[in-house]
VMD Tcl script that draws the C-alpha trace (Angstrom):
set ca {
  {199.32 -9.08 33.09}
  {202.64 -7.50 32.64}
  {201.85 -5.89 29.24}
  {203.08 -2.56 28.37}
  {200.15 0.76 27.93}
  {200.92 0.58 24.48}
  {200.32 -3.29 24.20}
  {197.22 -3.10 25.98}
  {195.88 -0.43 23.58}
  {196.67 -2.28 20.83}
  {195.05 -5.36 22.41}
  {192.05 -3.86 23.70}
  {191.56 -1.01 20.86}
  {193.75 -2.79 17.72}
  {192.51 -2.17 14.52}
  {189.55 0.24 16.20}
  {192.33 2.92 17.17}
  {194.53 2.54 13.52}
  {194.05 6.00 11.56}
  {192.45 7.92 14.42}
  {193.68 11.31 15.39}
  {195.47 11.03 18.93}
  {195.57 13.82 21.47}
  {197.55 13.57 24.78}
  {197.15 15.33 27.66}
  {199.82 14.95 30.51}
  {201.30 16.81 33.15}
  {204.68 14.79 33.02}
  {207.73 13.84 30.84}
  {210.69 11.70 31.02}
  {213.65 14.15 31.22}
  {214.84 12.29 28.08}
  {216.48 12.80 24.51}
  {213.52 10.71 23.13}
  {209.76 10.31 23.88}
  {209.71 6.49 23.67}
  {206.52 6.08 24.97}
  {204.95 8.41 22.23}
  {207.22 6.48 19.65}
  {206.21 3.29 20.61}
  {202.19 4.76 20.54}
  {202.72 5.61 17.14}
  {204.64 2.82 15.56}
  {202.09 0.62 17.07}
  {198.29 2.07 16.82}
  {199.37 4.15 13.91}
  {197.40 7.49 14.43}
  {196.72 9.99 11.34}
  {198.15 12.80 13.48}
  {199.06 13.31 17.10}
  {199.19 16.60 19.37}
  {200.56 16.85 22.48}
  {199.63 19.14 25.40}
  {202.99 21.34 26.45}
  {202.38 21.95 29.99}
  {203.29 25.34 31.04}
  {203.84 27.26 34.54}
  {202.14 30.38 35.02}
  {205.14 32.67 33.82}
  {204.93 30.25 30.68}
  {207.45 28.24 31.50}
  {207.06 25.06 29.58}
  {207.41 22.26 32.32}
  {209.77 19.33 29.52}
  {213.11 19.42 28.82}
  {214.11 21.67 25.77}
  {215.47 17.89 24.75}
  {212.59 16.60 24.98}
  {210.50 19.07 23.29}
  {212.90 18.69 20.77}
  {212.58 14.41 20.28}
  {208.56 15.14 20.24}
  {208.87 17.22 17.29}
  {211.39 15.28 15.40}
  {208.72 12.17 15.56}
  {206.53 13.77 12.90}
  {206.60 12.54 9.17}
  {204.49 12.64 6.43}
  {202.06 10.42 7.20}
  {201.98 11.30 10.75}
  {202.36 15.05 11.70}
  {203.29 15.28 15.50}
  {203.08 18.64 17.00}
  {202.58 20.21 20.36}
  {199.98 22.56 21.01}
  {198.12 24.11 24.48}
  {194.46 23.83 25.22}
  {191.90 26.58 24.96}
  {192.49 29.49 27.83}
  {189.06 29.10 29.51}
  {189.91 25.36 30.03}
  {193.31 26.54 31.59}
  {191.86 28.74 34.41}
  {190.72 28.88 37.65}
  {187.38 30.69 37.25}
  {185.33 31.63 34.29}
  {186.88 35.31 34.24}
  {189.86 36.21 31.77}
  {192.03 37.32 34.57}
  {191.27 33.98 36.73}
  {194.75 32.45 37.57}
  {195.52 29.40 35.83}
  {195.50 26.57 37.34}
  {197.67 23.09 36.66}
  {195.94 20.55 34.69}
  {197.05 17.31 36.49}
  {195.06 15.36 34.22}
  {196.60 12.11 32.08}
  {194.05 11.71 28.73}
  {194.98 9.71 25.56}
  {191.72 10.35 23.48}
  {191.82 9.00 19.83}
  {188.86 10.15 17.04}
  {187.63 10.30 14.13}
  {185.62 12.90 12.43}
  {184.26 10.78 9.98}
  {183.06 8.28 11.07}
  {182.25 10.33 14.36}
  {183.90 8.43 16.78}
  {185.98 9.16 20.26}
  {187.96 6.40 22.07}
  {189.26 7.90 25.40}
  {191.79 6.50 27.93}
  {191.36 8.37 30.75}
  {193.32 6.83 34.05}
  {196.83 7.46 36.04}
  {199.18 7.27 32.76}
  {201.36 9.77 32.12}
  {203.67 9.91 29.11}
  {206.20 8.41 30.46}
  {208.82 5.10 30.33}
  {208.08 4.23 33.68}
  {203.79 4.48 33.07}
  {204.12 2.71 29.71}
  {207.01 -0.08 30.31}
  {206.08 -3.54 31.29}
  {206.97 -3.80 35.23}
  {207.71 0.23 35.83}
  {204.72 2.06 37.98}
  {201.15 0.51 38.10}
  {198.81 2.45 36.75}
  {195.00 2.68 36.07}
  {192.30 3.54 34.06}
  {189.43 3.19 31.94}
  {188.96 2.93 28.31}
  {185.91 3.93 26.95}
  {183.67 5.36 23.87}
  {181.94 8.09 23.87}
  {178.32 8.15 22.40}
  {178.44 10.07 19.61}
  {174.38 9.95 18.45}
  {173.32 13.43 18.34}
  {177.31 15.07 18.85}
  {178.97 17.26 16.58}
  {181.77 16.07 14.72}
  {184.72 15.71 17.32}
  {187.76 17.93 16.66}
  {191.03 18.25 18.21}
  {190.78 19.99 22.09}
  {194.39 20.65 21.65}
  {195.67 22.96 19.39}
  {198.51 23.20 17.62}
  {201.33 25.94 18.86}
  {204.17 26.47 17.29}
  {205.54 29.31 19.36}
  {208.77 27.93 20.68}
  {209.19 28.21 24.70}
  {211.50 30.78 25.48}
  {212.20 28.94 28.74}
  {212.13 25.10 29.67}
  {212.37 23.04 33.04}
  {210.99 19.61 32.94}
  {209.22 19.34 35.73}
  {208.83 15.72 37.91}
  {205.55 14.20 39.13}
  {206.22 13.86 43.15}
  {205.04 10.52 43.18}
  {207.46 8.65 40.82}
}
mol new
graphics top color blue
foreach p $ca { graphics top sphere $p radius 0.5 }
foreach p [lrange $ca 0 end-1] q [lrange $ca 1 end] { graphics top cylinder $p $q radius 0.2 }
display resetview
């Protein structure tokens, strides 16, 4: 229907999404001086706090532009801390053993919750955070919003934590099929 990721969030999700916590997971990044896509997320669903998932090679590498890590960062205020962060080890390697080789995590996840009320909205599909996934006539993508049953479930908390270490080394990488 021509509408942007971020409109059809709001349209599908609206007032449901407003004041969760937002983590996204994606492999890829515009080499840009601004996230727009995460701006537009933000001054639209208006999340309590957002973390992002810096993708990093196996040398530690982290796979955006230092520009770009830069414009994520600068989008946190007050009332919305933004912050990048990595995912626990054991979810970032190949085999259950500490010295398992990492692997690439190739998948795109915008999952907004709550603790209280327990609650977890997930969009989990082809998206990544990018202008051409999120503008109105750019790539098509695809995938499915749902809610997780949370009878019975801890309280959610973030899967992504927060990481302040600043990359030593940066090189945005490009998803081979844009």
């Amino acid at each position: 229907r021509g509408r942007t990721l971020t409109e059809m969030l709001d349209e599908e999700g609206g007032k449901e999404l407003k004041g969760m916590n937002l983590e996204i997971i994606s492999p890829y990044f515009d080499d840009a001086t601004s996230c727009q896509p995460l701006h537009d997320l933000i001054e639209r669903i208006e999340p309590r706090e957002v973390r992002v998932h810096l993708p990093r090679d196996a040398q530690g590498v982290a796979q955006v532009s230092s520009r770009l890590h830069a414009a994520v960062k600068e989008l946190s205020t007050r009332s919305c801390p933004v912050s990048w962060g990595s995912m626990p080890d054991e979810m970032l390697r190949s085999g259950p053993a500490a010295q398992a080789a990492p692997r690439f995590v190739h998948a795109k996840v915008y999952r907004f919750f709550s603790s209280s009320p327990k609650r977890e909205i997930w969009l989990v599909g082809s998206a990544n955070l990018t202008r051409s996934a999120h503008q109105s006539g750019g790539n098509m993508e695809c995938g499915f919003l749902v809610e997780r049953d949370m009878n019975g479930q801890s309280r959610p908390t973030y899967l992504v934590q927060t990481d302040e270490r600043e990359p030593k080394q940066f090189k945005a990488a490009a998803d081979p099929l844009e």
